[in-house]
Every structure is written in C-alpha cells, then in structure tokens.
C-alpha positions as CSV (number, residue, x, y, z in Angstrom):
1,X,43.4,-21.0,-57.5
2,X,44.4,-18.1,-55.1
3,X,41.9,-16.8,-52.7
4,X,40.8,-13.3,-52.5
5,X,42.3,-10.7,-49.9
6,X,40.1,-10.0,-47.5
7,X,39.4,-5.8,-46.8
8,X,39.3,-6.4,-43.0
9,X,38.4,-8.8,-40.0
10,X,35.6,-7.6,-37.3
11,X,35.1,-9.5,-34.0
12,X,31.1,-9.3,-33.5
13,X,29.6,-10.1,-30.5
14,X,26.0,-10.7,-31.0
15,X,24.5,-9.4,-27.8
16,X,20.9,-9.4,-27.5
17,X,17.5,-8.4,-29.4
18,X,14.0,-7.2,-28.3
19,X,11.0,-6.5,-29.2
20,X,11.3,-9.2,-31.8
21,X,7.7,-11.1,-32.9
22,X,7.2,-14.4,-34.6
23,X,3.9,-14.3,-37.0
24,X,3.4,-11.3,-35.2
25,X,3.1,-12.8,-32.0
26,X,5.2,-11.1,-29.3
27,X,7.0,-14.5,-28.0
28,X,9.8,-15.3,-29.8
29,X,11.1,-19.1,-29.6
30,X,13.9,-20.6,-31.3
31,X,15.8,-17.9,-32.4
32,X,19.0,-17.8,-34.0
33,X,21.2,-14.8,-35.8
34,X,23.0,-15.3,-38.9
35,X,25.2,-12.7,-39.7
36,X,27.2,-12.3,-43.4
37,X,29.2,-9.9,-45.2
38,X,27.8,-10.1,-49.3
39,X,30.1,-14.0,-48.9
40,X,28.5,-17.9,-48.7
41,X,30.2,-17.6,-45.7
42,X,28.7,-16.8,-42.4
43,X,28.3,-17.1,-38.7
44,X,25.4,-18.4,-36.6
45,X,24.7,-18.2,-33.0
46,X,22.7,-20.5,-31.1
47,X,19.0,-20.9,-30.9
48,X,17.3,-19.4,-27.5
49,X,14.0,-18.3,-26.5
50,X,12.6,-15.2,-25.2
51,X,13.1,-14.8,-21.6
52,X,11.3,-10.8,-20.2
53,X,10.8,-9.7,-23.6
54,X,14.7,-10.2,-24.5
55,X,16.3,-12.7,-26.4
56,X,20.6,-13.0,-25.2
57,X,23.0,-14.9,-27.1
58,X,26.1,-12.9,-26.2
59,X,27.8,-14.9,-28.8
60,X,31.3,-14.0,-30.2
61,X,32.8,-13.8,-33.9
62,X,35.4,-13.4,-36.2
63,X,33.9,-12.2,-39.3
64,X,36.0,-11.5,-42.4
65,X,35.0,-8.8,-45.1
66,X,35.6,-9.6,-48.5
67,X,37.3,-6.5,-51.1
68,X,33.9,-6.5,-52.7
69,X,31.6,-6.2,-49.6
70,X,29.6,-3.1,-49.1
71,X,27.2,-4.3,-45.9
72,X,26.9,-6.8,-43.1
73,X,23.8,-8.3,-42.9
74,X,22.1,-9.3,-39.2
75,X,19.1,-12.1,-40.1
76,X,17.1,-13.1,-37.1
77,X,15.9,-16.4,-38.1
78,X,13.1,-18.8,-36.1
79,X,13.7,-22.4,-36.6
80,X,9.7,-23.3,-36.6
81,X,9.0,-26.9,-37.3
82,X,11.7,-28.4,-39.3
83,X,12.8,-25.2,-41.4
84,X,14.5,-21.6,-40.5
85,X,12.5,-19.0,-41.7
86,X,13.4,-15.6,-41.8
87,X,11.8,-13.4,-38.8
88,X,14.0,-9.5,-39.2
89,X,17.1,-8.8,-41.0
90,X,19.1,-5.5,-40.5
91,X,21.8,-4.6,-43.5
92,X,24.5,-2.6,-42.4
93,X,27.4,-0.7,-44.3
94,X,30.4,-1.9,-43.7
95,X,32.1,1.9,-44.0
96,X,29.3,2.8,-41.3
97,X,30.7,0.4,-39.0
98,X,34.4,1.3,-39.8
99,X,34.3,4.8,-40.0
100,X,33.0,5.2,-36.2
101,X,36.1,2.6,-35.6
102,X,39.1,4.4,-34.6
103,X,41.0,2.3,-36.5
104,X,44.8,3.9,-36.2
105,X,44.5,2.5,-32.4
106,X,42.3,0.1,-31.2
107,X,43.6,0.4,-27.6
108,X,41.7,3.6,-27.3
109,X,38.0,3.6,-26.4
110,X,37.6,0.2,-24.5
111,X,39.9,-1.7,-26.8
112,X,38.0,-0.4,-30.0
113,X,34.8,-2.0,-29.1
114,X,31.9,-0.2,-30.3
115,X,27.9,-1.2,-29.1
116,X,25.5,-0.7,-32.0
117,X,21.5,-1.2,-31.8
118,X,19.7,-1.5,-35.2
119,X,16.2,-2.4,-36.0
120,X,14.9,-5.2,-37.8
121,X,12.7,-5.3,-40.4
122,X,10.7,-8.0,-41.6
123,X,10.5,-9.4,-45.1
124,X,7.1,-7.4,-45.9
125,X,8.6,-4.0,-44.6
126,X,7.8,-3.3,-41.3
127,X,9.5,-3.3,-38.0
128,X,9.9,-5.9,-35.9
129,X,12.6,-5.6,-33.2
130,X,15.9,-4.7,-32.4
131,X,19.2,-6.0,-32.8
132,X,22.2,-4.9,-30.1
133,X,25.9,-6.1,-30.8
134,X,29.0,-5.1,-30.8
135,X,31.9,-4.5,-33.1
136,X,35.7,-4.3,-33.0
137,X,38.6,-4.2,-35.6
138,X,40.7,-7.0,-35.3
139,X,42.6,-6.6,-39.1
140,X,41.7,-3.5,-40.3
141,X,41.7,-2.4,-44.2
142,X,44.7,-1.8,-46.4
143,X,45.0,1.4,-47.4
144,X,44.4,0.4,-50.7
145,X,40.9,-0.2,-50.2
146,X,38.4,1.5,-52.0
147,X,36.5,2.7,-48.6
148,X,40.0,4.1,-47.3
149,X,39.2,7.4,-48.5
150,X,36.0,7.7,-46.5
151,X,37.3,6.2,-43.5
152,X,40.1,8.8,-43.6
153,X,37.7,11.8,-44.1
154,X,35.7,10.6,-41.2
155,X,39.1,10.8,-38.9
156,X,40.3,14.3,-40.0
157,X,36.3,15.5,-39.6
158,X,36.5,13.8,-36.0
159,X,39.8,15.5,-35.5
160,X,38.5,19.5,-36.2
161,X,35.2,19.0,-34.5
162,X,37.5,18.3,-31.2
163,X,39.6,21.2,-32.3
164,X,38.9,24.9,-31.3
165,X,39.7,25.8,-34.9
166,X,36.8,24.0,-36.3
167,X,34.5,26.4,-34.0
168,X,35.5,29.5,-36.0
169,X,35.2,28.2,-39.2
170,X,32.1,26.5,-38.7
171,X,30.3,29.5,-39.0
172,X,29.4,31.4,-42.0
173,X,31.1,34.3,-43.2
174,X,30.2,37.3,-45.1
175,X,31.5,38.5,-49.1
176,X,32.7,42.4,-47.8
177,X,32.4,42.7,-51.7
178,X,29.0,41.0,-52.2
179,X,27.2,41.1,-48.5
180,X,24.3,39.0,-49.7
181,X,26.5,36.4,-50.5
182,X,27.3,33.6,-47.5
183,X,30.7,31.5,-47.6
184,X,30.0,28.3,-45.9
185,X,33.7,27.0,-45.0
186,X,34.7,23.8,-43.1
C-alpha cells in the first residue's frame, strides 16, 4: 500500500498560552497542547502549570499536512485525575498560515518564522485563553496543490501593495461616458 504525499511540512513551536481557565477557574494545572492537521497523527507537548498567569512550553515540531487537510487544530488539554479532557481548541486554516508564509524564500523574514496568537475556545462556545506559537515552512506545497492558487494570489497582492503602481489604481475612477458610474480596479 503506498502512502499519501504529503502538501507540506511546518515546524511549530508551541510557545505559550494565557488567560487559559480550567472549570472556569483561572489556575490552570496540567496542561498539555495537542496539535493535528485533519490526520490520526499528531504532536503533544508536555504537561506544565501556570506560573504568573502564563503557561510556557516552548516546545518544537515537525508537523506534516496531508493533500486533504484544510486546518490545523491547537487543543489545550488538562490532564485532571486519570483522564485528558479538553480545556480550548483553536482551528486554523492551513492556507491562512501559508499564505502569510513567504514561501519562494524562507531565508527572508527571520528564516520564515512567523508568531501567531489565536484564542481558544471552549467546547460550549466561549473564550477561554490564548494560544501563541510559531510557524515556519520547512517543505513547502507542490504546485500542484489545490491551495497553490490562493497562496499565489496572496504573493502577487503582497507584491502591488509594496508597489507605487498599486497606489493609483487603488482608487476609483470615473465612466467620462456614464459619470455616475465608479470602476473599482485593482
């Protein structure tokens, strides 16, 4: 049986979270992250404790995205008793954390790495936290893959908004034949 191809692999560093509560208690104890990509596989960083209102693990990954996967998921877990149980979870797209990649050269911009912050939410809805890690492209996606496109787009918008041309045709211009019409242009 042949495996699947992988879209890309991500380095994670899971950094830090705060503001994170535990049956809605603001000290958090044994808490662990697991982090996926839509696969039974998945990486988990070790249990801590609150220390000042913030919980470190500063633990890093190598996470490979399947073809198929369209998010990342970040589940803050609290091992309470003898079972993990499920504290905040953040789901993340995987073309929102590859389109702010620049993924052409990953020497650029502190070797690639990108810091993100996203909030947690709990099972039930509401808030509860936030989640900082990190984020670099180690193998990025073929150019095959269907989120290519997007990716793509996102570098040639990056490219005119740096670009003086992008200024001019930013703004609107007038129909001469039709002055109540407005031609919004790119």
């Amino acid at each position: 049986m042949e495996a699947k191809p992988n879209a890309c692999t991500l380095e994670i560093t899971i950094i830090s979270g705060e503001n994170i509560c535990v049956d809605r208690t603001p000290i958090a104890e044994n808490i662990f992250v697991t982090v996926r990509a839509e696969s039974l596989n998945c990486c988990t960083t070790k249990i801590v404790s609150e220390n000042g209102g913030t919980i470190a693990w500063n633990e890093k990954f190598i996470l490979d995205i399947p073809m198929h996967a369209k998010s990342i998921t970040f589940e803050v877990q609290c091992k309470k008793y003898k079972a993990a149980r499920p504290v905040g979870v953040a789901r993340i797209g995987v073309l929102d954390v590859l389109v702010g990649q620049n993924i052409a050269s990953s020497t650029e911009n502190n070797n690639g790495v990108r810091m993100l912050s996203y909030e947690l939410r709990a099972w039930d809805g509401r808030r509860n936290g936030v989640i900082h890690f990190s984020v670099r492209v180690v193998v990025p996606p073929p150019e095959d893959w269907p989120g290519s496109y997007e990716i793509e787009q996102a570098k040639e918008d990056t490219k005119k908004m740096s670009s003086s041309e992008f200024e001019h045709d930013y703004y609107s211009k007038v129909d001469k034949h039709n002055p109540k019409d407005v031609i919004f242009s790119l």
